[in-house]
N, C-alpha and C positions, 0 to 999 in steps of 0.2 A: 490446632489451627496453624501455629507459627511455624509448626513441623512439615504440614504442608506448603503452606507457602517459601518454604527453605527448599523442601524437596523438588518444588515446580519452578523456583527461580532456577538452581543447579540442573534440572534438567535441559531448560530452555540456552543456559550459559554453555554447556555439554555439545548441542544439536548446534548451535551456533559453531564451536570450534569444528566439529566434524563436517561442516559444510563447507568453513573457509578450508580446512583441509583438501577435502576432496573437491572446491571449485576450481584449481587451478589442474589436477588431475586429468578432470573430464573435459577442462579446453583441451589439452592435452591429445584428448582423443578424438577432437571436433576434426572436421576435415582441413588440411592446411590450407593457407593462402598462399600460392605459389609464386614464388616469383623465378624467371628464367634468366639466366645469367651466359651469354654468347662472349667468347674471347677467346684469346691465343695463349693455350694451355699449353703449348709443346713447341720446339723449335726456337730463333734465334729472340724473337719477344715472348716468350712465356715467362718472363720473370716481371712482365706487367701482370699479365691473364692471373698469375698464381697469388701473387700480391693484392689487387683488387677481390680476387673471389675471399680471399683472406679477411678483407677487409666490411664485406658481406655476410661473412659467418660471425664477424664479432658483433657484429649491429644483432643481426637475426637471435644468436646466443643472448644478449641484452636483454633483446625485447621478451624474446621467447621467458626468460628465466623471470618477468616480472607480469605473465599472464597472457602474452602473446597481444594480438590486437581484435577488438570487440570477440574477447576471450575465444578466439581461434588462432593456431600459432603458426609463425612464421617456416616455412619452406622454401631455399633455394638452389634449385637441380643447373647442373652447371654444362656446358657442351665448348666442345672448342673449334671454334671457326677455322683455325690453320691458317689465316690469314687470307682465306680465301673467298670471296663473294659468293660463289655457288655452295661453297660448303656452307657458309652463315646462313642461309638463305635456308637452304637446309634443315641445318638443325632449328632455325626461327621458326619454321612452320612447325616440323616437328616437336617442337616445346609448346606451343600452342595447340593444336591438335592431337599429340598422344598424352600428353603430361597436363593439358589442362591449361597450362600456366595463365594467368591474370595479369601477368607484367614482362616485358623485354628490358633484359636490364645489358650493358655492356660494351663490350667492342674498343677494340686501338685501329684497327686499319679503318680510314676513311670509307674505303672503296665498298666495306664490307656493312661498316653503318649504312650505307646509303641505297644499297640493297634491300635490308632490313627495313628501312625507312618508306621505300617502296609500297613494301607490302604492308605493314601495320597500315597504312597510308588507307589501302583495299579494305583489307579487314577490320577499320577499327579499332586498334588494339592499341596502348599504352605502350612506349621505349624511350626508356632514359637514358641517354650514352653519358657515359663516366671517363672514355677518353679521348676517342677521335674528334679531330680537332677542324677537321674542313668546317671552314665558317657555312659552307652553303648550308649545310643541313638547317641550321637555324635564318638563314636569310634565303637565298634566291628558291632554295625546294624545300623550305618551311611549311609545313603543316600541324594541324591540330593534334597530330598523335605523337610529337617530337619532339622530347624535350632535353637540353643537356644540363647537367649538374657539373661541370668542370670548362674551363676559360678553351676558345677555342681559335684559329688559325692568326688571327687580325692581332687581338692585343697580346697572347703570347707571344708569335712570331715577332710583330710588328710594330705596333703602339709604344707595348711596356717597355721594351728595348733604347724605341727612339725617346720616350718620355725619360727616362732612367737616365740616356746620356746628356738629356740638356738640363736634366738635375746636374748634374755631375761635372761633365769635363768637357762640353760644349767642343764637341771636334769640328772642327772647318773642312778637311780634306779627308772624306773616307772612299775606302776603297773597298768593295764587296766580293765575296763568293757565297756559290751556290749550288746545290746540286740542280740540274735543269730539268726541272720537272713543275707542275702547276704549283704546289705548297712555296716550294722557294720562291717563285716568280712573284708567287702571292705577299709572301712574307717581306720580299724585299722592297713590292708597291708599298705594303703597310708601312714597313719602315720611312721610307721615304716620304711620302704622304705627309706623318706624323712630325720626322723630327724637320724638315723642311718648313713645316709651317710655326714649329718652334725655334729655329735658330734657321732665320732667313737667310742669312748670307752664308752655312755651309753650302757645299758639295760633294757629288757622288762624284769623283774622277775618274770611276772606270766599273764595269760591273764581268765580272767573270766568270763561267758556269762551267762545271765539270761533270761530266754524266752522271749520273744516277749510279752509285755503288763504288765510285773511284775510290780508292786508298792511297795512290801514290801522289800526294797533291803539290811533291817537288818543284815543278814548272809554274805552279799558281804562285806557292810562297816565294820562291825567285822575284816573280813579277812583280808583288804585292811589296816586296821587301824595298824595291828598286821603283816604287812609284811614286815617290812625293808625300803617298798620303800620312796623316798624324793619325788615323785611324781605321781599320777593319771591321767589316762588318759580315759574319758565318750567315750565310740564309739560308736556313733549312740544311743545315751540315750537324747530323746528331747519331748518335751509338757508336757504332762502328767505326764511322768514317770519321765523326770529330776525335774520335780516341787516334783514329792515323793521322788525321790535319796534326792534331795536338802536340802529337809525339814527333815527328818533322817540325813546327814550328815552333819547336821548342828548345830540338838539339840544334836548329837554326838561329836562333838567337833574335825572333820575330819579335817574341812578349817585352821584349828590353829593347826594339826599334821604336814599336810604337804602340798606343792601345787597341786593345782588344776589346769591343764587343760580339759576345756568342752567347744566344738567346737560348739555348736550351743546357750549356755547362752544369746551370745551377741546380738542377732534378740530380738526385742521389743515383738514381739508378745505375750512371756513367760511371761514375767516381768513386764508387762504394768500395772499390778493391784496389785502389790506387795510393800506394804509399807515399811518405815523406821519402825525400831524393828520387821520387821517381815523375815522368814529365806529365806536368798540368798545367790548364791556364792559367800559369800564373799573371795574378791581376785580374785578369779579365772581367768586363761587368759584364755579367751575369744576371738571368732570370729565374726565377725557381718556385715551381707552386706548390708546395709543401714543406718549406723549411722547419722542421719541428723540434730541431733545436731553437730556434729565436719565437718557439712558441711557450707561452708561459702557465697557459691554461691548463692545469691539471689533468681533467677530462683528455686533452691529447697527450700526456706525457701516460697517462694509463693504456689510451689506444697504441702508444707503441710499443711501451710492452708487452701487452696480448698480441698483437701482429709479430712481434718477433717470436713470442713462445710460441706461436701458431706453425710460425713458415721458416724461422732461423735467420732473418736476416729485415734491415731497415725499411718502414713503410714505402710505397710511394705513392707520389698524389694520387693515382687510380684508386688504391686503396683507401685515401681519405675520402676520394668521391662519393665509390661505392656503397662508405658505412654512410656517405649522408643521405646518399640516393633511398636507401633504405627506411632511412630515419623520415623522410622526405612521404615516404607512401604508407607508414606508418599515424602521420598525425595526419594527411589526406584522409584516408579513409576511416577513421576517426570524426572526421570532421563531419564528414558525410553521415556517416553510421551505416555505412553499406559498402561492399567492394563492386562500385559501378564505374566502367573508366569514366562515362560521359562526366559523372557530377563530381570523381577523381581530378579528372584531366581539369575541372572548371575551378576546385580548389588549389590546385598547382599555383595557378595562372596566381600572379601578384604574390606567392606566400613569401614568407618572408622566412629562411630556416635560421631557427638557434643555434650555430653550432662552434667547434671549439677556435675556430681561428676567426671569430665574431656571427654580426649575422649579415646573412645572403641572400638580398630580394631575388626571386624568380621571374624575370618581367614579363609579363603579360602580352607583349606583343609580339615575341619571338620564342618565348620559352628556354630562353636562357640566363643560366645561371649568372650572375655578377661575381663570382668566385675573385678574390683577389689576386694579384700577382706582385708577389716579392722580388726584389731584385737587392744586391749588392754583391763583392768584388772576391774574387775564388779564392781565396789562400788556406790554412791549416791554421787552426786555434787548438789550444790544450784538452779540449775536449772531446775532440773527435780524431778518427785515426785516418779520415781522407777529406781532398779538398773541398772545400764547399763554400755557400756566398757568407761573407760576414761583413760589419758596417751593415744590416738589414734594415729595409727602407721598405713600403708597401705602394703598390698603386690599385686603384681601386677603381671604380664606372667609366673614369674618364679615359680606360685603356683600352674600353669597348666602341665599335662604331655607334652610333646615335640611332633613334629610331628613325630620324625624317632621314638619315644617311640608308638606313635597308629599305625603307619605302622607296625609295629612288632603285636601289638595288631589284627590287621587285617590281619595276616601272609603276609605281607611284600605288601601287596594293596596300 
C-alpha cells in the first residue's frame, strides 16, 4: 500500500515537472503578439532608430524569457521610415495589414508621427511614440489612439530649461538663437513663457533665427558676443548644428563671456565621441532625459549594459522609452487579460509605470507620459570619457503644460 502511494505521489511530482517544463515551450509556439516598431534605421539619425529598437529587444528578450505575456510571446518587426512621412505612413499600414501587428510603436521625426497618428486615428489602432517631440500630437491633434511615453516639445525645449535657469543663475539679460522653423519658435515661446513668469524682471534682448541646417553660425555669435546679454539661450539648435554652434563658440571664447543655456547639450547622443581638450559647452546648463550615470538603480545600470553588448555603444533616451513602452503594454494587457486596444488604450489612461528612473503616471487626459527631465551643467567628471550634465537636479510635472492650459489649447475640449 505505502508502495503505491510512493509510486502515485512520484508520479504525480514527475507530470508536474514535465508540464512546468514544456509550459513555457508551447507559449513559445503560441502565435506572437506583435508589436511594430516605425523609425529612422539608416541615414544621419539612425543612431536614435538603432538604439531605441535596441532598447525594445531588451524589454521583449525579458519578458519573453520569463513566459512571454498571458503565456504568448512577445514579437517585434521593425521598418524604417527614412524620415520620411509617406515612407512612415507606408510601412505603418503595411505592419498593420501584412504583419498583423497589434501595436505602432516608434518614430523621431515629428512630421512622420503625425502621419501615423492620422491614420491609427481612422483605423483604431494603438501608437506609442517613444520620441518625437511636437507637443501637438498630444494636445491640439490628440486623440484616443495616441499615446507618448517620452517628454515632448514644451517642457524639454521650453519649461525645463527656463525652470533649471531660475533654479540656478537667475539671468536678467538673455539673448536667443534658433533654427527658424515651428519647434524653435515653439521652444523659444515655452521658454519665455516659463522663465518670465518665474523671474519677472529678466529679459529677452533680442531673438535671432538662422535657417534651418546653418553650420556657419559666425555672424550670430559675433552679435550675441557684442550684445549686452549675461546669458544665451539655443532654441532648437541640436546634432549637427549645435556641434558647429559649439565648436565656433567656443574657439570664440563665448562659454567664458557669458552663460549658456542649451536645452538639448545634455542627451549623450551629441557628445558621446567628443574628447577632453576638444570643444564643448563648457558650463553650459543643460537638459537631458536619460542621464544613467546619475541613475542609481540597478535595474538601469543592467539595461545599459545589455544595450551596449547589443549595439556597442551608450543608451539613449529613445531606447529607455522604448524598453518602458514595452513594459507599459506588457502589464496593460495583462490587466485586461486580452490583447484588445479598446480596453488596452482604457488601462493606459492614468497607469502609473514602475520603472528604473522612479514611477511615471500616464495622464489620462492627453496620454502623456510625465517622463522626468534632468538638467545640470556640461563638464567632464572621472568617469566618463565625454562631456555631460553633472551637479544633476530633476524636474518633474511642473515642466509640463497643465491640463486647463491644453483644454484652452483645444478651444476649451
Amino acid at each position: 500500500m505505502k508502495r503505491r502511494v510512493i509510486r502515485s505521489i512520484v508520479l504525480t511530482v514527475s507530470i508536474a515537472l514535465i508540464f512546468s517544463w514544456i509550459g513555457p515551450a508551447q507559449a513559445a509556439e503560441k502565435t506572437p503578439i506583435v508589436i511594430g516598431f516605425i523609425h529612422s534605421m539608416s541615414g544621419a539619425m539612425s543612431m536614435y532608430g538603432i538604439s531605441s529598437e535596441a532598447g525594445g529587444k531588451i524589454a521583449i528578450d525579458e519578458i519573453n524569457a520569463a513566459g512571454g505575456v498571458l503565456g504568448r510571446p512577445l514579437k517585434m518587426i521593425t521598418r524604417d521610415d527614412k524620415l520620411n512621412p509617406e515612407t512612415g505612413l507606408r510601412e505603418a499600414k503595411d505592419l498593420l495589414l501584412s504583419e498583423k501587428a497589434d501595436f505602432l510603436t516608434g518614430t523621431i521625426s515629428s512630421a512622420v508621427a503625425l502621419a501615423i497618428s492620422n491614420y491609427v486615428k481612422r483605423e483604431k489602432k494603438l501608437f506609442i511614440v517613444n520620441i518625437s517631440q511636437s507637443s501637438s500630437l498630444t494636445e491640439e491633434n490628440w486623440h484616443r489612439y495616441i499615446f507618448r511615453i517620452d517628454t515632448n516639445a514644451v517642457p524639454y525645449w521650453g519649461y525645463a530649461p527656463a525652470i533649471a535657469l531660475a533654479k540656478t543663475w537667475k539671468a536678467k539679460k538673455i539673448i536667443s538663437l534658433g533654427f527658424d522653423y515651428e519647434t524653435g519658435k515653439n521652444s523659444l515661446k515655452a521658454f519665455k513663457e516659463k522663465y518670465l513668469q518665474l523671474v519677472p524682471d529678466a529679459k529677452i534682448i533680442d531673438e535671432l533665427w538662422a535657417p534651418l541646417g546653418t553650420t556657419d553660425f559666425t555672424a550670430y555669435i559675433t552679435k550675441m558676443a557684442n550684445s549686452g546679454a549675461d546669458a544665451f539661450f539655443l532654441a532648437c539648435i541640436y546634432g549637427g548644428g549645435e556641434l558647429a554652434f559649439t565648436k565656433q563658440a567656443y574657439a570664440f571664447g563665448l562659454y567664458e563671456k557669458m552663460k549658456a543655456i542649451q536645452p538639448c547639450a545634455g542627451d549623450v547622443e551629441t557628445w558621446y565621441q567628443v574628447k577632453k581638450g576638444e570643444s564643448y559647452p563648457k558650463g553650459a546648463l543643460a537638459t537631458c532625459r536619460y542621464p544613467f550615470w546619475a541613475i542609481q538603480d540597478p535595474k538601469s545600470k543592467a539595461f545599459v549594459e545589455k544595450h551596449q553588448k547589443l549595439v556597442g555603444f551608450w543608451p539613449s533616451y529613445g531606447a529607455m522609452n522604448q524598453y518602458f513602452i514595452v513594459y507599459a503594454l506588457k502589464d496593460a494587457i495583462e490587466k485586461v487579460g486580452a490583447v484588445d486596444t479598446e480596453k488596452i488604450i482604457t488601462a493606459l489612461e492614468g497607469m502609473t509605470l514602475n520603472t528604473f528612473v522612479g514611477k511615471v503616471p500616464i495622464r489620462a487626459y492627453d496620454h502623456q507620459a510625465m517622463m522626468p527631465n534632468w538638467y545640470g551643467v556640461m563638464d567632464f567628471s572621472p568617469n566618463l570619457t565625454f562631456p555631460h550634465i553633472t551637479k544633476v537636479d530633476v524636474i518633474g510635472e511642473e515642466g509640463y503644460h497643465s491640463v486647463d492650459k491644453i483644454k484652452a489649447l483645444r478651444g476649451g475640449k
